[in-house]
NULUMZA-540403 format. One record per residue: residue in one letter; residue number from 1; x, y, z of N, C-alpha, C in turn. Coordinates in Angstrom, 2 decimals. Example, Ala and Ser with C-alpha at 12.3 -4.5 7.8 and 13.67 -1.06 7.14 Angstrom:
BEGIN
 code pos     npx     npy     npz    capx    capy    capz     cpx     cpy     cpz
    a   1   13.19   -5.69    7.80   12.30   -4.50    7.80   13.20   -3.30    7.80
    s   2   12.85   -2.25    7.08   13.67   -1.06    7.14   12.90    0.03    7.87
This chain:
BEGIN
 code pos     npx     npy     npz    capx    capy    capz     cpx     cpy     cpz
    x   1    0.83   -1.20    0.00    0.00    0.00    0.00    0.86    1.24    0.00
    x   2    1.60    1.40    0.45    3.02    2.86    0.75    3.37    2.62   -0.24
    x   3    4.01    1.34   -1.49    4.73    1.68   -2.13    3.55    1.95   -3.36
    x   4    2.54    1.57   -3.28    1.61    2.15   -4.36    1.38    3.87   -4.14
    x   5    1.17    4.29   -3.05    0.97    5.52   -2.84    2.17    6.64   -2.93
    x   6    3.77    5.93   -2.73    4.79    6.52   -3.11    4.90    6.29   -4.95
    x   7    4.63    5.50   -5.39    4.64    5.43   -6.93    3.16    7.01   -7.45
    x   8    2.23    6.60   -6.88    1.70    7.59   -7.49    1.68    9.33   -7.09
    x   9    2.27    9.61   -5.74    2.96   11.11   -5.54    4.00   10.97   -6.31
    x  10    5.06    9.66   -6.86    5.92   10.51   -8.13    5.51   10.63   -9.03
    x  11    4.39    9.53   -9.84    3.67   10.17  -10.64    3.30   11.76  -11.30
    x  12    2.79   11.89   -9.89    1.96   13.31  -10.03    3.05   14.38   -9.88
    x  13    4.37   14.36   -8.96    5.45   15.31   -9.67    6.00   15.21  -10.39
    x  14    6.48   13.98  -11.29    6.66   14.25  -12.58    5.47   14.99  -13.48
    x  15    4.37   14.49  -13.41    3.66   15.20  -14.22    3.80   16.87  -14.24
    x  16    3.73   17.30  -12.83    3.68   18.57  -12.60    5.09   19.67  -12.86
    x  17    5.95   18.44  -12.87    7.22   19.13  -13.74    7.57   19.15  -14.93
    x  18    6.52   18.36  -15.76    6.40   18.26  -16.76    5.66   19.46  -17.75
    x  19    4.43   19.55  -17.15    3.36   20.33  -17.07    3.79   21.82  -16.89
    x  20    4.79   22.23  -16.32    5.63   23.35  -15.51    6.91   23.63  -16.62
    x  21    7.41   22.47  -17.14    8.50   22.72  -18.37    8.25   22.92  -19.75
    x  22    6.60   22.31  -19.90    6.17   22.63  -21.32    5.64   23.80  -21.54
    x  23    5.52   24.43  -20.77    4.34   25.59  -20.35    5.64   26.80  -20.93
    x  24    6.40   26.24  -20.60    7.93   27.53  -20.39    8.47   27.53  -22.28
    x  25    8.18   26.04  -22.95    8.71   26.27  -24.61    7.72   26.36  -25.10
    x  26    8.25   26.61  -26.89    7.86   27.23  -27.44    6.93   26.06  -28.43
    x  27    6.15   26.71  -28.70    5.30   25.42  -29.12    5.55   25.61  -30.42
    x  28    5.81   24.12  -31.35    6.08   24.11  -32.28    7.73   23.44  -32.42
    x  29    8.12   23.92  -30.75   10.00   23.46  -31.00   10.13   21.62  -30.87
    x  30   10.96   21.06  -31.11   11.13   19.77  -31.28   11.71   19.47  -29.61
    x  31   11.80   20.48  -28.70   11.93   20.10  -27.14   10.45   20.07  -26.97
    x  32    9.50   20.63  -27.27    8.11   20.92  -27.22    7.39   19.73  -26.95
    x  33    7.91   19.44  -28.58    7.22   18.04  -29.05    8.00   17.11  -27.54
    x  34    8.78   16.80  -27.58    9.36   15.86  -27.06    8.74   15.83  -25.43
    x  35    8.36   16.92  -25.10    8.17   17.24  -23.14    6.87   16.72  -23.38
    x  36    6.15   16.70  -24.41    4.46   17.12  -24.76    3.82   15.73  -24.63
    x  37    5.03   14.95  -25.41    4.79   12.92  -25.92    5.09   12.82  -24.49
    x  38    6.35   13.20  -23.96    6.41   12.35  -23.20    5.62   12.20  -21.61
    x  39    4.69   13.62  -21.40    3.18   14.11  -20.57    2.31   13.04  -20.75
    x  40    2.19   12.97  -22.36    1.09   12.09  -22.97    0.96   10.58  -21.96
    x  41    2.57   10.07  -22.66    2.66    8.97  -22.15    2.84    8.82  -20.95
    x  42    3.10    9.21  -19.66    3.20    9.57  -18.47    2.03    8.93  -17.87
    x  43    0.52    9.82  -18.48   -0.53    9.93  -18.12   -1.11    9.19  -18.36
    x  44   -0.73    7.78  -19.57   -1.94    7.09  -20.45   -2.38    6.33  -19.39
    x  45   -2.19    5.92  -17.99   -3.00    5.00  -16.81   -3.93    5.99  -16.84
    x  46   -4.40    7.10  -17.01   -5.14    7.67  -16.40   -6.42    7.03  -17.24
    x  47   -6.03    7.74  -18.71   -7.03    7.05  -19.56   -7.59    5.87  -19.69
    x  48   -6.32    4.88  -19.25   -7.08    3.60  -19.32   -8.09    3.58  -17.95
    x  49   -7.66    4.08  -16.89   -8.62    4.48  -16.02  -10.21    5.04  -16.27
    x  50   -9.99    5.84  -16.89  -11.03    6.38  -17.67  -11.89    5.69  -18.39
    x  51  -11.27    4.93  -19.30  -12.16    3.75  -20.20  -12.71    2.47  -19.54
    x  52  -12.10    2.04  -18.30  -12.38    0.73  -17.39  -14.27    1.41  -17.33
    x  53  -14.25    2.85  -16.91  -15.69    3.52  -16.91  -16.74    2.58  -18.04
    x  54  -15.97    2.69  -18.94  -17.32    2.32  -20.57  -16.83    0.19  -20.72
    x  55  -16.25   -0.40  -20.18  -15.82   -1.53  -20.38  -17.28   -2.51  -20.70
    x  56  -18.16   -1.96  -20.54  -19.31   -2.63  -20.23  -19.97   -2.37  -22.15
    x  57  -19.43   -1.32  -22.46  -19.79   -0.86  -23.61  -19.49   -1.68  -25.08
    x  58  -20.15   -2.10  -26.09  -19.84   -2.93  -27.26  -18.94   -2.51  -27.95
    x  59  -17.80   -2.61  -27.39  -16.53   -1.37  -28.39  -15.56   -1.98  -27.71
    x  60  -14.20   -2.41  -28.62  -13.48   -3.06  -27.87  -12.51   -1.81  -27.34
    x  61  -11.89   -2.40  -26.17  -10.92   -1.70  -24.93  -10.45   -0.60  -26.06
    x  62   -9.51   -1.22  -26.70   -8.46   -0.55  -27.07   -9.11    0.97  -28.09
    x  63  -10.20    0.73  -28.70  -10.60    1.38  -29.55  -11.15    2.89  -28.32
    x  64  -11.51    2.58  -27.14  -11.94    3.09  -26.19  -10.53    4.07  -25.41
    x  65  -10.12    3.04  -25.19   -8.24    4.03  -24.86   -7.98    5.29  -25.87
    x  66   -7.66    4.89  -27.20   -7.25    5.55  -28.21   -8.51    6.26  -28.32
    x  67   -9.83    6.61  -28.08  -10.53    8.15  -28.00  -10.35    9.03  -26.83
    x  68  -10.01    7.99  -25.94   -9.56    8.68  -24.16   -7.95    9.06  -24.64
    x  69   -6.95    8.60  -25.45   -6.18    9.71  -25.28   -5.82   10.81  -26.37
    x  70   -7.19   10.46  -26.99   -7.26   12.16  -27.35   -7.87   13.16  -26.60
    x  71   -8.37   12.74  -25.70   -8.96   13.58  -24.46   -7.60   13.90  -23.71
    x  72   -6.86   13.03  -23.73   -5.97   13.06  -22.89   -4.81   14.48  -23.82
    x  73   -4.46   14.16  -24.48   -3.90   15.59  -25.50   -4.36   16.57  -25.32
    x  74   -5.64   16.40  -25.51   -6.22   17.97  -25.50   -6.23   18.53  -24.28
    x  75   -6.54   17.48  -23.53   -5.79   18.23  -21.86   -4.53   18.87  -21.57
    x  76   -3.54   17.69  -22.40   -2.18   18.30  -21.85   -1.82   20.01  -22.81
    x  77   -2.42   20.03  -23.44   -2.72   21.51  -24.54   -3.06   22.78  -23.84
    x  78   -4.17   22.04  -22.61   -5.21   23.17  -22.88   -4.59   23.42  -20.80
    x  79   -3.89   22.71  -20.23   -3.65   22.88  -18.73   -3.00   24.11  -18.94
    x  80   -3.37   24.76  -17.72   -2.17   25.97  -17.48   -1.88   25.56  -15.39
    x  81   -0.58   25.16  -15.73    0.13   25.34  -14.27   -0.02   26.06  -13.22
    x  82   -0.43   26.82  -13.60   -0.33   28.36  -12.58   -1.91   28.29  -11.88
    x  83   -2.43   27.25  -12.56   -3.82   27.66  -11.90   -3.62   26.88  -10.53
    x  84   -2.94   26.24  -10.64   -2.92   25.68   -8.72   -3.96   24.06   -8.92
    x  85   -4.15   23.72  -10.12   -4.86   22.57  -10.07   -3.58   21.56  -10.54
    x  86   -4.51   19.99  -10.08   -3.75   19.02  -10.35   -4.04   18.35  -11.95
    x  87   -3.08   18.32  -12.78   -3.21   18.03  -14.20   -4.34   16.67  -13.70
    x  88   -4.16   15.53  -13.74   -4.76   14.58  -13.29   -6.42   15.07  -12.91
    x  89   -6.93   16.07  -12.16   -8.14   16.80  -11.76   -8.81   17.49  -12.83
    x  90   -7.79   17.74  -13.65   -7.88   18.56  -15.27   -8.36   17.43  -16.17
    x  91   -7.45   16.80  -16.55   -7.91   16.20  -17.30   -8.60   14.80  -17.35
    x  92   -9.34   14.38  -16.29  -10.41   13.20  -16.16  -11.26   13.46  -16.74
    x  93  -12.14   14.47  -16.82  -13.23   15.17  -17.23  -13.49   15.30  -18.83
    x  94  -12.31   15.71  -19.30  -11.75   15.53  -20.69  -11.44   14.74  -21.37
    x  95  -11.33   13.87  -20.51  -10.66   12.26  -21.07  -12.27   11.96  -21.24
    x  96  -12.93   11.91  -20.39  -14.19   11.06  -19.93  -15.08   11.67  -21.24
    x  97  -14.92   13.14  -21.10  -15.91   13.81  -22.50  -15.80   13.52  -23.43
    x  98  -14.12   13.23  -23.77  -14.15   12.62  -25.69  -14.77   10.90  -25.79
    x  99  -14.49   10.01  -24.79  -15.22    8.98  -24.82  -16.54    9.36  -25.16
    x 100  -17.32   10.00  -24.00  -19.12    9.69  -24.10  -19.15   10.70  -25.76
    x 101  -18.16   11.61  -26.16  -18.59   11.68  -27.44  -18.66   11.08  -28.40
    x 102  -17.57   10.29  -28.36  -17.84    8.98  -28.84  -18.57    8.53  -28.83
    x 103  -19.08    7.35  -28.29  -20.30    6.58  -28.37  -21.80    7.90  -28.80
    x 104  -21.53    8.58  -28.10  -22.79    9.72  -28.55  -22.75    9.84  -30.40
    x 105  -22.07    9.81  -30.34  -22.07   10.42  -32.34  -21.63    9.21  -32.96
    x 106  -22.44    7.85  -32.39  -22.49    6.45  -33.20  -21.44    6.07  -33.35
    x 107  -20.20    6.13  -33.21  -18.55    5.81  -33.09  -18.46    5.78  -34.74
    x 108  -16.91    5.67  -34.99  -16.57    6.11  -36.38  -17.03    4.06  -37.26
    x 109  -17.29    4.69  -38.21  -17.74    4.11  -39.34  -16.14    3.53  -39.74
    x 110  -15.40    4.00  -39.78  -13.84    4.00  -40.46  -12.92    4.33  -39.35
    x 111  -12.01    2.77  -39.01  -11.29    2.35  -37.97   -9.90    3.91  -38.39
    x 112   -9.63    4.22  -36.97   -8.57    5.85  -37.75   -7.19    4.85  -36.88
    x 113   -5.95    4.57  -37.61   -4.68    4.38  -36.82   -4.31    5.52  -36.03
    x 114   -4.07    5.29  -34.61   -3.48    5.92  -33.84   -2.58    6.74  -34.01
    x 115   -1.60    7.23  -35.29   -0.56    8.02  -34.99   -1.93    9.48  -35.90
    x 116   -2.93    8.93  -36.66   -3.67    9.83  -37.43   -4.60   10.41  -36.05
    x 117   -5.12    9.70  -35.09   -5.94   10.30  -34.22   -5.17   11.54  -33.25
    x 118   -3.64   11.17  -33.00   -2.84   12.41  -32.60   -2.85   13.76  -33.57
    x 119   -2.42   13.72  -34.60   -1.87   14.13  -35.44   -3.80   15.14  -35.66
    x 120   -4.53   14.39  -35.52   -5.68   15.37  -35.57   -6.01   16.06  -34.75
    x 121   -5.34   15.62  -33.57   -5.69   16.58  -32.19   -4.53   17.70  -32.09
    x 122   -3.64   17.37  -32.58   -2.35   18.73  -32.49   -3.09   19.52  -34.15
    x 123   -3.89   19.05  -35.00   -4.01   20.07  -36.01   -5.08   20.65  -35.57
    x 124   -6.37   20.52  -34.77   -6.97   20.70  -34.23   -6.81   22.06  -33.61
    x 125   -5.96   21.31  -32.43   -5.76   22.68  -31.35   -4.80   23.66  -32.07
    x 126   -3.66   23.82  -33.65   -3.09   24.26  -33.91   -3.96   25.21  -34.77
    x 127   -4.86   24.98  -35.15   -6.38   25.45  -35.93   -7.01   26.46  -35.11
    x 128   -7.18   26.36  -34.02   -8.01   27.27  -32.63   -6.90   28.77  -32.59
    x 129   -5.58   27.85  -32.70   -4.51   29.02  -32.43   -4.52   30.08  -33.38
    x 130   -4.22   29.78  -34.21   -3.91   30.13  -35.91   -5.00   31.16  -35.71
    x 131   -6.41   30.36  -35.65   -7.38   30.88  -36.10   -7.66   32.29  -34.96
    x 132   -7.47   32.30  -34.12   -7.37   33.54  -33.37   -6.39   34.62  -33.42
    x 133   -5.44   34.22  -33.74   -3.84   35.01  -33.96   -4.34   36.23  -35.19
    x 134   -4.91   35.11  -36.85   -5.33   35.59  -37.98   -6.14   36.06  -38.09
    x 135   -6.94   35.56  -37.01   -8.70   36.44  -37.31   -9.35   35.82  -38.57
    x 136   -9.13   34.36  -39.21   -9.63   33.53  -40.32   -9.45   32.02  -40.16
    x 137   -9.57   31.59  -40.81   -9.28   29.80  -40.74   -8.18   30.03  -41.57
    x 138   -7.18   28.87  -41.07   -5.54   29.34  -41.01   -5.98   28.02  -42.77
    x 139   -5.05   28.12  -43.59   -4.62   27.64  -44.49   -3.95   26.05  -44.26
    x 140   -4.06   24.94  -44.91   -3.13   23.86  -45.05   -1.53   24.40  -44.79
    x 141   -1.72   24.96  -45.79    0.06   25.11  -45.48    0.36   26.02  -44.02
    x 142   -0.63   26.69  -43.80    0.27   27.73  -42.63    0.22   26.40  -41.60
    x 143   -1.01   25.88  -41.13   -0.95   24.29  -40.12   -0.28   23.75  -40.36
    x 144    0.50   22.95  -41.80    1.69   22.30  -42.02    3.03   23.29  -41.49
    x 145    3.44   24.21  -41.77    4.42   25.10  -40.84    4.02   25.33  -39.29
    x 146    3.22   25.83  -39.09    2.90   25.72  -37.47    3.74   24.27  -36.51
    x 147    3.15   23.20  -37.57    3.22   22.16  -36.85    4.17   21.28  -37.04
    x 148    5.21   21.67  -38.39    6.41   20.74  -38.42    5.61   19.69  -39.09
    x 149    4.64   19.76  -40.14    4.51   18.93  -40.81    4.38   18.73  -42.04
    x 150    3.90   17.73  -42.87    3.42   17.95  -44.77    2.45   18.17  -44.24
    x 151    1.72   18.50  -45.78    0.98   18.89  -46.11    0.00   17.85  -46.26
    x 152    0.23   16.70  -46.32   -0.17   15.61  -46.95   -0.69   15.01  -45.54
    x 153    0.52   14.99  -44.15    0.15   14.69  -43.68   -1.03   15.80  -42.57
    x 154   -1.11   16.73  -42.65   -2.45   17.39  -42.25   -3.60   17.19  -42.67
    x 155   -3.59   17.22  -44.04   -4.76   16.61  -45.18   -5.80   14.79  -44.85
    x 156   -4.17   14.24  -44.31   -4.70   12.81  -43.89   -4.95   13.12  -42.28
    x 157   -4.86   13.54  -41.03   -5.32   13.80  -40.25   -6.74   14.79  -39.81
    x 158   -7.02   15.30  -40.89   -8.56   16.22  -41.37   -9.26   15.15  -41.87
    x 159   -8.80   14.37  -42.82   -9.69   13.46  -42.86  -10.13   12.02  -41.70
    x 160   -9.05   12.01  -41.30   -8.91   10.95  -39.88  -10.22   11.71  -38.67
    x 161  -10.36   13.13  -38.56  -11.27   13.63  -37.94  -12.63   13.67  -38.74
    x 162  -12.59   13.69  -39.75  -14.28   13.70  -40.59  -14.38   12.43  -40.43
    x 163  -13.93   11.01  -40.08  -14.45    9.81  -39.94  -15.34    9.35  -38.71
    x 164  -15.32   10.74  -37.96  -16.12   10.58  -36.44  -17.77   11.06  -36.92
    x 165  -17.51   11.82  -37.95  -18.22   12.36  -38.06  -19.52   12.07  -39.67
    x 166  -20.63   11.67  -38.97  -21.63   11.06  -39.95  -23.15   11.66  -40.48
    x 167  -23.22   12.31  -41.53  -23.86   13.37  -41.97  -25.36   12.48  -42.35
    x 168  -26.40   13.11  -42.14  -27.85   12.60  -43.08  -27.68   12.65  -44.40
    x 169  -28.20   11.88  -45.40  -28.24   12.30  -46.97  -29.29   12.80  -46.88
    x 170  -30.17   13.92  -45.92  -30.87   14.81  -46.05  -30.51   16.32  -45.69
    x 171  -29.16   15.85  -44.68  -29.00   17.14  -44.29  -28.81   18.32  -44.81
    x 172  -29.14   19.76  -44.94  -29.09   20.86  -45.82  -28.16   21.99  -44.51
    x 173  -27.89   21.70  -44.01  -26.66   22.36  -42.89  -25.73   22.01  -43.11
    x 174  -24.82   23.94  -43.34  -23.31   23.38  -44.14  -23.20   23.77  -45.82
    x 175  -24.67   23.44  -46.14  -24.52   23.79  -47.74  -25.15   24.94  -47.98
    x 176  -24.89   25.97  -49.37  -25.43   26.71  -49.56  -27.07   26.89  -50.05
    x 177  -27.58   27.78  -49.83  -29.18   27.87  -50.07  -29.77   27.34  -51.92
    x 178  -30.00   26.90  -51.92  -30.55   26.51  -53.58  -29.71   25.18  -54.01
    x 179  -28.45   24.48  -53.15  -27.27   23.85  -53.57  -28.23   22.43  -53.36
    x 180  -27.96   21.08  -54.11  -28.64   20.15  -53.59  -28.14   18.98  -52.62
    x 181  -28.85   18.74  -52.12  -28.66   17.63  -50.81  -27.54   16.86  -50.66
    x 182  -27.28   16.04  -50.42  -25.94   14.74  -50.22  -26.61   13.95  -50.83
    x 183  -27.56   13.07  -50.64  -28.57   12.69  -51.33  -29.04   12.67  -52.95
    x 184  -28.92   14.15  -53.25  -28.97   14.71  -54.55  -28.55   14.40  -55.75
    x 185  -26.80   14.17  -55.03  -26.12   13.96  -55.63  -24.82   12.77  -55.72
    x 186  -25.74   11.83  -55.08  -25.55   10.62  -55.51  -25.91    9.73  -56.47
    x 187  -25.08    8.38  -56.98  -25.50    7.96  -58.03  -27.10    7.31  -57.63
    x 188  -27.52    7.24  -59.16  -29.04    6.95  -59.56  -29.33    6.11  -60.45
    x 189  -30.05    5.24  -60.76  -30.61    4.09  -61.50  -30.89    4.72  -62.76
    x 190  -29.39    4.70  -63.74  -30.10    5.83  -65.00  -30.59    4.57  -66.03
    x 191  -32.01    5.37  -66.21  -32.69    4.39  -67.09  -32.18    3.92  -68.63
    x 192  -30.91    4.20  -69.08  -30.28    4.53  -70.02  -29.71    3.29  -70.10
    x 193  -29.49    2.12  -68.77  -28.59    1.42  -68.89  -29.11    0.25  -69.38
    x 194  -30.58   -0.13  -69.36  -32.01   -1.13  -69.63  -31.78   -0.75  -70.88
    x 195  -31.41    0.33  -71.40  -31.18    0.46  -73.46  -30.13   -0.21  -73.80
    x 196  -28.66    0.20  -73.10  -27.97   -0.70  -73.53  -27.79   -2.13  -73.58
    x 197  -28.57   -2.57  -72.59  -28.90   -3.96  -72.61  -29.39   -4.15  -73.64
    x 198  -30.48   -3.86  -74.12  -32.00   -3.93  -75.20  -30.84   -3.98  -76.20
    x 199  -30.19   -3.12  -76.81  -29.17   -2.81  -77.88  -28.60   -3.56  -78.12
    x 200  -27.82   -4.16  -77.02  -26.55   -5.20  -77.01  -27.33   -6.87  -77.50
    x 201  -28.35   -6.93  -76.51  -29.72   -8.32  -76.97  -30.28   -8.10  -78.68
    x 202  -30.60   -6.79  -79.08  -30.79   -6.83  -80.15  -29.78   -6.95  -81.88
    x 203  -28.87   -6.92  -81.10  -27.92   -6.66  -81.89  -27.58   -8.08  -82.14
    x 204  -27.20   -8.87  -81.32  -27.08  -10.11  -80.87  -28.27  -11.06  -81.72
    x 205  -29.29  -10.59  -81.54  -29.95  -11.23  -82.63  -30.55  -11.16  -83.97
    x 206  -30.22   -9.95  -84.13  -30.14   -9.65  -85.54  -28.86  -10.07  -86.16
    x 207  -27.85  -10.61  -86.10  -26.80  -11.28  -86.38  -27.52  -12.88  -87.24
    x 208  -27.97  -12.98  -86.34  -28.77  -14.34  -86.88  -29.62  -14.30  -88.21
    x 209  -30.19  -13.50  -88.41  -31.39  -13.14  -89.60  -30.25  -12.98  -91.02
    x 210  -31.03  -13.81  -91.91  -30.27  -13.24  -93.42  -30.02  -11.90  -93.67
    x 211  -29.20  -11.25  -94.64  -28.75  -10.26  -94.57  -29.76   -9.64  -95.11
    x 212  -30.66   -9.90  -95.82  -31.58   -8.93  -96.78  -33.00   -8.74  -95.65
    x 213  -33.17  -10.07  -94.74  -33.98   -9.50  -93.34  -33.32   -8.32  -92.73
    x 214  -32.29   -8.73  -92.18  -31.32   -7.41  -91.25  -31.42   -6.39  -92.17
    x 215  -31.28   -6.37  -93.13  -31.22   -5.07  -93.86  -32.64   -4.29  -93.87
    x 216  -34.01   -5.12  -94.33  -35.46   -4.01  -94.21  -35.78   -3.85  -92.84
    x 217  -35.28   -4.57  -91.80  -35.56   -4.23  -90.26  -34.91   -3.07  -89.66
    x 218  -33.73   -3.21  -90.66  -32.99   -1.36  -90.27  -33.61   -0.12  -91.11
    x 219  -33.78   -0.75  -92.48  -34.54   -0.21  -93.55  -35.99    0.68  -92.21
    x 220  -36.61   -0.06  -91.89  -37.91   -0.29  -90.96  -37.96    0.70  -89.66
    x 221  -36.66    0.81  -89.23  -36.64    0.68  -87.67  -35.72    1.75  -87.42
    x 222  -34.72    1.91  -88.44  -33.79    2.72  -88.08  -33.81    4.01  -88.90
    x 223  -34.43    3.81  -90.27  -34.33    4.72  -91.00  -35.92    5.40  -91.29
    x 224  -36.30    4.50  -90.31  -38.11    5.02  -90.32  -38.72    4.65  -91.62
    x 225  -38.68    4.51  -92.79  -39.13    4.09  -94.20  -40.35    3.05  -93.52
    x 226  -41.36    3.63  -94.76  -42.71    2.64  -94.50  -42.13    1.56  -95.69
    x 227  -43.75    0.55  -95.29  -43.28   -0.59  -96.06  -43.41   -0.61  -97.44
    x 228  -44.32    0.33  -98.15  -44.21    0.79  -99.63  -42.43    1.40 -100.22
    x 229  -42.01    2.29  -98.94  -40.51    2.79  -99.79  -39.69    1.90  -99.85
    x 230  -39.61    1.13  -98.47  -38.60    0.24  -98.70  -39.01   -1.33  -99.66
    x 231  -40.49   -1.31 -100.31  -40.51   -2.21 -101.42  -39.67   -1.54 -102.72
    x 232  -40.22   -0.43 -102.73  -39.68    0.68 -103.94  -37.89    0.60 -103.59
    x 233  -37.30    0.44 -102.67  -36.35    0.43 -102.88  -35.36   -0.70 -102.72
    x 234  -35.94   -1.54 -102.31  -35.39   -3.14 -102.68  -35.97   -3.63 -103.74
    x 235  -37.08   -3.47 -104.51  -37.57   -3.35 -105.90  -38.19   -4.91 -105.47
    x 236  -38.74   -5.37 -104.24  -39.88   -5.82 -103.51  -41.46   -5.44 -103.92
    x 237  -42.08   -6.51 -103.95  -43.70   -5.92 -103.55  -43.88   -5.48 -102.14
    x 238  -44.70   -4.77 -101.79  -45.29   -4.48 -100.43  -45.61   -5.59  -99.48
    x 239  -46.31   -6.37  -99.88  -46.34   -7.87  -99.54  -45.67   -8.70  -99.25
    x 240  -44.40   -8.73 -100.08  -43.04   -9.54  -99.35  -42.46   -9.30  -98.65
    x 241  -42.25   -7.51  -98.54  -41.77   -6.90  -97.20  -42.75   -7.42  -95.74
    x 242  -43.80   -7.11  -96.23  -44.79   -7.26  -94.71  -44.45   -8.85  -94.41
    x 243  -44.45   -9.99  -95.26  -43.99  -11.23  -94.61  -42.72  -11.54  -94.40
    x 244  -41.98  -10.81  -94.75  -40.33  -10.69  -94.34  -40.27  -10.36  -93.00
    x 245  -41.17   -8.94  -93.16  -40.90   -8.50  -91.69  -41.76   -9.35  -90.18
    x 246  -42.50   -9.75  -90.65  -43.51  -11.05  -89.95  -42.38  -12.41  -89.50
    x 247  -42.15  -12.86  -90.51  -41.42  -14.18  -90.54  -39.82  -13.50  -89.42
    x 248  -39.27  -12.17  -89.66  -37.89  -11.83  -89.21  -38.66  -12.00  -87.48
    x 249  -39.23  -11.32  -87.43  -40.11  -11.06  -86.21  -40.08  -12.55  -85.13
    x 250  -41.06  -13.50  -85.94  -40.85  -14.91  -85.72  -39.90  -15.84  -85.24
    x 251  -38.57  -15.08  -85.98  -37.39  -15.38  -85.66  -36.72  -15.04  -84.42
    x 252  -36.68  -13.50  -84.86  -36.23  -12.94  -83.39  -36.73  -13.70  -82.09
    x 253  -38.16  -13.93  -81.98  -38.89  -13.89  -81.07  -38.74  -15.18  -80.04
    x 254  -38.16  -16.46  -81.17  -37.62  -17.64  -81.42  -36.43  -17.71  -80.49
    x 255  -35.47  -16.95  -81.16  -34.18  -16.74  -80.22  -33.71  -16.22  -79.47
    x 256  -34.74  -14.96  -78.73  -34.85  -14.42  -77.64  -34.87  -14.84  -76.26
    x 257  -33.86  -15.26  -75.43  -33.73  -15.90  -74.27  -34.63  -15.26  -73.29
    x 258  -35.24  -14.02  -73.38  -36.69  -13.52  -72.37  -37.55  -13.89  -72.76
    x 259  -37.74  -14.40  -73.93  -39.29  -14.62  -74.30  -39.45  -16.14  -73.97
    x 260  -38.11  -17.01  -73.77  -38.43  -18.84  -73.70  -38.32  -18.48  -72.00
């Protein structure tokens, strides 16, 4: 029991010297980074502490940790030392909030790897900064300089954060007035594609018919000609056309795999 209770008062002064040394650099410096990970990791009992809370919940452990320590980041971000509180008192609350947001907003659809769920919480809070300093929403590239990173990789951590996040294909919040839905503008059953079938089947069996059938059925069908022009112009009676086109008919109708 003493040596559990001496392990966790060093705990809590390391943390608090930790907490006390990051506070003092410059954010953005690679000592920064380094005091910042190594807070993170310091603290991750806490989180798992935190998640033992939801264990009961249909979500496995680990997936539960890794939203608790992005709670846990945004804590170590957002503490200020000087207030006389205990980081640990700070950030339970925070830890505990990004969980129940979790499960609250149906959990992500699309599993995010862990180095992308950091990487969204430092662009995140580097976004809040920016965005107050500028008085606008800071640019890709200025967040890639802020943060010592690509571009590519900010781009893939913005998207690692839109995977929490799951829209109605009705919703009209977000878009402009007259613009159409999510919904809208998704694909659709174009009736265009039942022709090419028809086309491809017809084609297919007009192959079969003698050539001088295939020929007054296009004569017929394609070139619109009644059955008097196209006698006049196969130098046909009217009559042989109409049982040509009868008998072709017969045929088709014959070798049509929808009609048996």
């Amino acid at each position: 029991m003493a040596v559990t209770r001496s392990k966790g008062a060093g705990a809590r002064v390391l943390t608090q010297s930790l907490c006390e040394r990051l506070a003092r650099l410059e954010t953005g410096t690679a000592e920064h980074s380094r005091v910042r990970d190594t807070l993170v990791e310091a603290n991750l009992p806490l989180v798992r502490y935190a998640a033992l809370r939801f264990h009961s919940r249909n979500e496995p452990m680990e997936d539960i940790v890794q939203v608790g320590t992005i709670g846990l980041i945004h804590a170590v971000d957002r503490f200020d030392p000087t207030r006389g509180v205990q980081f640990a008192t700070f950030a339970l609350p925070t830890i505990v909030g990004e969980i129940r947001r979790h499960f609250r907003d149906s959990v992500r659809a699309v599993h995010v790897p862990r180095r992308l769920h950091e990487l969204w919480a430092r662009v995140c809070a580097a976004a809040e900064e920016l965005t107050t300093a500028l008085g606008r929403s800071p640019t890709t590239a200025e967040l890639a300089e802020r943060l010592r990173l690509s571009e590519e990789d900010v781009v893939a951590s913005m998207d690692a954060g839109r995977a929490y996040r799951v829209s109605s294909l009705e919703a009209t919040r977000d878009r402009e007035e007259g613009s159409p839905a999510l919904v809208d503008r998704l694909g659709y059953e174009d009736p265009g594609l039942a022709d090419v079938e028809h086309r491809a089947l017809i084609r297919h069996l007009l192959v079969q018919l003698p050539e001088r059938e295939q020929r007054i059925l296009l004569l017929r069908y394609y070139r619109n000609l009644t059955q008097s022009q196209i006698s006049a112009e196969l130098g046909l009676s009217q009559m042989h056309i109409s049982r040509l086109l009868a008998r072709s008919f017969s045929r088709l109708r014959s070798a049509n795999p929808i009609e048996k």
